[in-house]
C-alpha positions in Angstrom: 133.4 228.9 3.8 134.1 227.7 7.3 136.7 229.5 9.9 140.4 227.6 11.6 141.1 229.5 14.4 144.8 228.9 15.4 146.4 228.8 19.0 147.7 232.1 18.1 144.5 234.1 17.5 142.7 231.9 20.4 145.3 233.3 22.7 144.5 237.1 21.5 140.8 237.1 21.4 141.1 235.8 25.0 143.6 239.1 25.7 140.7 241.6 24.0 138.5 243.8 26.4 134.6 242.3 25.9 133.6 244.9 23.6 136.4 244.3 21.0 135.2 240.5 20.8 132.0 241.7 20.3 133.4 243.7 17.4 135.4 240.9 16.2 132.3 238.4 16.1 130.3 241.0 13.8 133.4 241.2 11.8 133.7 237.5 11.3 130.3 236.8 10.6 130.2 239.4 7.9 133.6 238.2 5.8 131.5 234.8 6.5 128.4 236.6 4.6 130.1 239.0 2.4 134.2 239.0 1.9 133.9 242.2 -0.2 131.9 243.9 2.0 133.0 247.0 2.1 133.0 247.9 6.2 135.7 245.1 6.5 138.2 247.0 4.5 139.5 243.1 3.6 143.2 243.9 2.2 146.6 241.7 1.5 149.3 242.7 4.3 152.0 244.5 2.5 154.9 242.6 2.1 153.0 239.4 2.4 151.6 237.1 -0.4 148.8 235.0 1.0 148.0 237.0 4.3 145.0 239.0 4.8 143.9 241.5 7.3 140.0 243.0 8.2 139.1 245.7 10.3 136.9 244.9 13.2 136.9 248.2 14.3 138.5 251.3 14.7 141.6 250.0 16.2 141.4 246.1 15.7 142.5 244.3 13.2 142.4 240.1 12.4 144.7 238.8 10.1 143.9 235.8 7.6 145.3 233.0 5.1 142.4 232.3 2.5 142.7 228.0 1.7 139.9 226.1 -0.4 137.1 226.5 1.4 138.2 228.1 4.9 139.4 231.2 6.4 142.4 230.6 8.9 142.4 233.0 11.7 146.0 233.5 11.9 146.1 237.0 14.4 144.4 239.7 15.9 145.1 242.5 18.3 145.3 246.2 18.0 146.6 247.7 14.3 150.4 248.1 14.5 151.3 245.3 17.0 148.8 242.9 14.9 150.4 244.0 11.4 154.0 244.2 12.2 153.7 240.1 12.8 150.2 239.3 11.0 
């Protein structure tokens, strides 16, 4: 599997202190290694049908759209501002 990053999710990592990126790169490469892993907590977004979300963290979550053979990065940010528009 191979990452997309959109404009969107660019534009938040870029807003994230350097510790949550940090977080977000170990969180990354493990859905890369292991989807089911279970530190990840990988879930569908309620009320979506092809949107994922992963915890990178305590507080951050990333939001994804599972295609073929890629992962698009569709959001990231902090848990309630992320999920109300994943």
């Amino acid at each position: 599997m191979e990452l997309i990053r959109t404009v969107r999710f660019r534009r938040a990592y870029r807003k994230l202190e350097p510790r949550h990126r940090e977080q977000v790169k170990e969180a990354l490469a493990q859905l890369l290694a292991d989807r089911a892993h279970p530190g990840l907590r990988v879930k569908r977004v309620r009320g979506t049908k092809g949107v994922w979300e992963l915890c990178a963290g305590k507080d951050i979550r990333v939001t994804f759209e599972i295609e073929i053979d890629v992962y698009v990065l569709r959001n990231m940010g902090h848990h309630d501002p992320t999920l109300r528009n994943p």
